[in-house]
Each structure stands twice: as structure tokens, then as C-alpha cells.
N, C-alpha and C positions, 0 to 999 in steps of 0.2 A: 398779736405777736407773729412773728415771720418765722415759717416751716421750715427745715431741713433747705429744703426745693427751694422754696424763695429764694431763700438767701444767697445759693450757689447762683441761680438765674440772675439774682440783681449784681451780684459781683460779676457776671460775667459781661453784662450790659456795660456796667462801666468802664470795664477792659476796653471791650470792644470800639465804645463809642466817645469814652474820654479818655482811653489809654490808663486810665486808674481810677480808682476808688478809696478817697482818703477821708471823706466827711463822716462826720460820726451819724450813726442810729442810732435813735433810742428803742430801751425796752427787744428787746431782742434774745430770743434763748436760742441757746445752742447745746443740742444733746443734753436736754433737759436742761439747762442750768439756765438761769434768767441775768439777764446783764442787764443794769441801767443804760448804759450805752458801750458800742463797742467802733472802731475803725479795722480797715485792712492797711498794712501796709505796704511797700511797694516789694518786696520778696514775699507776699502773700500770709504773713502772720499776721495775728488777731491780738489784738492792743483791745482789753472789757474794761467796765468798773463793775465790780460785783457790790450789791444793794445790801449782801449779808453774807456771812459767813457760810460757805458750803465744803463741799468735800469732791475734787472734781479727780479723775482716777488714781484716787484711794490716796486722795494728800490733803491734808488739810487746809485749805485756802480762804486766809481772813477777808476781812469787807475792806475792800480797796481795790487795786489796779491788778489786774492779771493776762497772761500773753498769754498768749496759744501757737503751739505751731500750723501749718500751714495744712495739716490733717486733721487738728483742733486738738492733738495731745498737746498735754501742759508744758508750759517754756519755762514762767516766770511767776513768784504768788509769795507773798507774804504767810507765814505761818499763823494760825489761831490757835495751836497747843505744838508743845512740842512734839517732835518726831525721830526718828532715826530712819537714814534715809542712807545705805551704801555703808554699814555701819557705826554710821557717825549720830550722835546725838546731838540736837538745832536744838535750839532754846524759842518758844515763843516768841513772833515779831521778827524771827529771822527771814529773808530777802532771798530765795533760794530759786539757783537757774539749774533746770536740767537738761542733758542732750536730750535727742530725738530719739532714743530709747529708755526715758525715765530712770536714768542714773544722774546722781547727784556730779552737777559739774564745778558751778561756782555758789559760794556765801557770803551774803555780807550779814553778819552777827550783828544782835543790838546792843552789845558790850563784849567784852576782852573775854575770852576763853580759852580754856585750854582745850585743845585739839592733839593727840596723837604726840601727847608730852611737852607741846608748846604751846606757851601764849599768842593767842592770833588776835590783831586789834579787832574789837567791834567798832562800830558806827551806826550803822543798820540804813534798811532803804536803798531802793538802787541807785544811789549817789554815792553809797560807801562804798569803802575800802570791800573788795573781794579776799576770799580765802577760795584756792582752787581745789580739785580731786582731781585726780587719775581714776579713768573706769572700774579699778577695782576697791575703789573709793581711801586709797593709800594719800597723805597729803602731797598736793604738787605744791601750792605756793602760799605762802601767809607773808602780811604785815605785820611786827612785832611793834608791842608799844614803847620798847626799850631795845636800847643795841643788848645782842643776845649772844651768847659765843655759841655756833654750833661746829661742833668736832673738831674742835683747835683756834676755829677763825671767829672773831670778833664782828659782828655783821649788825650794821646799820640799823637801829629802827626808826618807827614812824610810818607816816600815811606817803611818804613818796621813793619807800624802798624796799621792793619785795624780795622777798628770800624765795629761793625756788631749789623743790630738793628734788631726787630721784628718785624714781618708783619705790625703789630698795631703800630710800630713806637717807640717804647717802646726798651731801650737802653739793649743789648744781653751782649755783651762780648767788651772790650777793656784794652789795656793796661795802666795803673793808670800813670798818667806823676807827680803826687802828694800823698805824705802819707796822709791820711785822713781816720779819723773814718767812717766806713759805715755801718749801721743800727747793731752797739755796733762790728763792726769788726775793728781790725786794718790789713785796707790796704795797703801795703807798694808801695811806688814810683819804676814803674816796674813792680810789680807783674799785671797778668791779671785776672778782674773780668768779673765772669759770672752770667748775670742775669734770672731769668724765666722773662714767659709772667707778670707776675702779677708784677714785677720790683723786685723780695725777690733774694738775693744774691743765688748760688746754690753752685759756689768755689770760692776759691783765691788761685791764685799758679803762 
């Protein structure tokens, strides 16, 4: 298995002398943790498969695919129990991206849940649908699996129409699933409105 040292010396080779390093290694740990095989890639993050379920800074991460940032703190990891992470509770099998300070950013759920009083679509896998957070782990944006009215407005659901709210909860931007007047505008079925913090319409288009 390849040291600390190695590994930076062999990624720096490759820098240097093919301008990147994109092929996979096998068998390869990193701060202790053993990866089947791992790549870099070209902004310097770390693409694993992990051979079994481990626990890499204090998250639980299932046997599959997992990213690393570019100092090796965690990016991206499949859940192997649940967790709560920024006060939110993931369910098993969740798909969880965090910033570069281990706050929860985006989710992709392995089924529909409710979140912070709304239903947010699952799918799971990083091919699904996201559910976002704001750093202090407030919701910023979910896919509803049904058009859902929030705070007046009737808002599009499905896998190709995110709702996006305000820190303060306070409803941003969605697409209108219904024509309706809104504070003397006529909103048309489809068009997307955008709200400020104060809820005062700012487009429609």
C-alpha cells in the first residue's frame, strides 16, 4: 500500500510530467482508510471505492463510491446508518455532499421525505434529484413529488422543478403549476416567480 509520501510524490510526477493524473490505483489508503481503487481529478479531488463500510471524519460512509476533497476531508459518501448532520436527519442510503467545512450542503434521499415541514422527492444516488441547505442547515431547495402550494403560490412538482426558499423560509423562486393573480400580477401557469426576502414578487418570466 502507498504512504502518505508516496502518494503526494506520485501525484506530483504526474502533474509535472503529463500535466495530470487521472488513472486509477488500486489498493491504496489514505489516512488510514483502505480504498479498492481511487483517481484524482483535474481540480485535485479524490474520486475512492471503498471495499467496506467505514467511518471517515465521524460520518458514516457505506461500501461504494466516495470523494474527498483536495486536503482528503470528505466531499461525497453514501450513508450506512442514519445520521443527522446540520440538524437534519438522512435516512440510510442517503447521497450526502458536504462543503469544505463539513457542513451539510446537498441530498439526494432514497425515497420522499419530509424535511423542515415539506415533502422533498427521493431517488437516491448521485444521479438524483438534490435537496439543498444553507450553512446553518435551514432548507434552500427541494423537489416536491406533487405541485405543493407554498405561502399562497401553487408550485410545480417533480424531478425538473425546484422550489427554492429563503434562509428565513420565506418562499424564493418556483415554477407557477397555476394562473393566478399575485399581488395585482398576472401569473401565468409555467412561468417562474421570483420572490425577495420580504415575500414582494421581484420577476416573472
Amino acid at each position: 500500500m502507498k504512504s502518505a509520501m508516496e502518494m503526494a510524490v506520485l501525484l506530483l510526477l504526474c502533474f509535472s510530467v503529463f500535466g495530470g493524473c487521472y488513472e486509477w490505483q488500486k489498493d491504496v489508503t489514505i489516512d488510514g482508510v483502505h480504498f479498492g481503487k481511487v483517481r484524482h481529478t483535474e481540480s485535485g479531488n479524490i474520486i475512492g471505492f471503498l471495499d467496506s463500510n467505514v467511518v471517515i471524519d465521524g460520518f458514516r460512509c457505506a461500501k461504494g463510491w466516495v470523494h474527498l476533497y483536495e486536503d482528503r476531508s470528505l466531499l461525497r459518501f453514501t450513508l450506512y446508518d442514519a445520521a443527522t448532520i446540520q440538524g437534519n436527519t438522512l435516512p440510510e442510503k442517503s447521497w450526502v455532499t458536504l462543503d469544505p467545512k463539513g457542513r451539510l450542503m446537498r441530498c439526494a434521499y432514497p425515497e420522499d421525505i419530509q424535511v423542515q415541514g415539506y415533502v422533498c422527492k427521493g431517488t437516491g444516488g448521485p444521479g438524483g434529484v438534490m435537496t439543498g441547505f444553507y450553512e446553518s442547515g435551514k432548507l434552500q431547495s427541494f423537489f416536491s413529488p406533487k405541485n405543493i402550494e407554498v405561502q399562497g403560490v401553487l408550485c410545480k412538482g417533480g424531478g425538473l422543478n425546484p422550489i427554492f426558499l429563503h434562509e428565513s423560509g420565506q418562499l424564493k423562486t418556483c415554477t407557477v403549476a397555476k394562473s393566478k393573480m399575485i399581488q395585482g400580477r398576472t401569473v401565468e401557469k409555467g412561468q417562474k416567480v421570483v420572490f425577495d426576502i420580504q415575500g414582494k414578487i421581484i420577476s416573472v418570466k
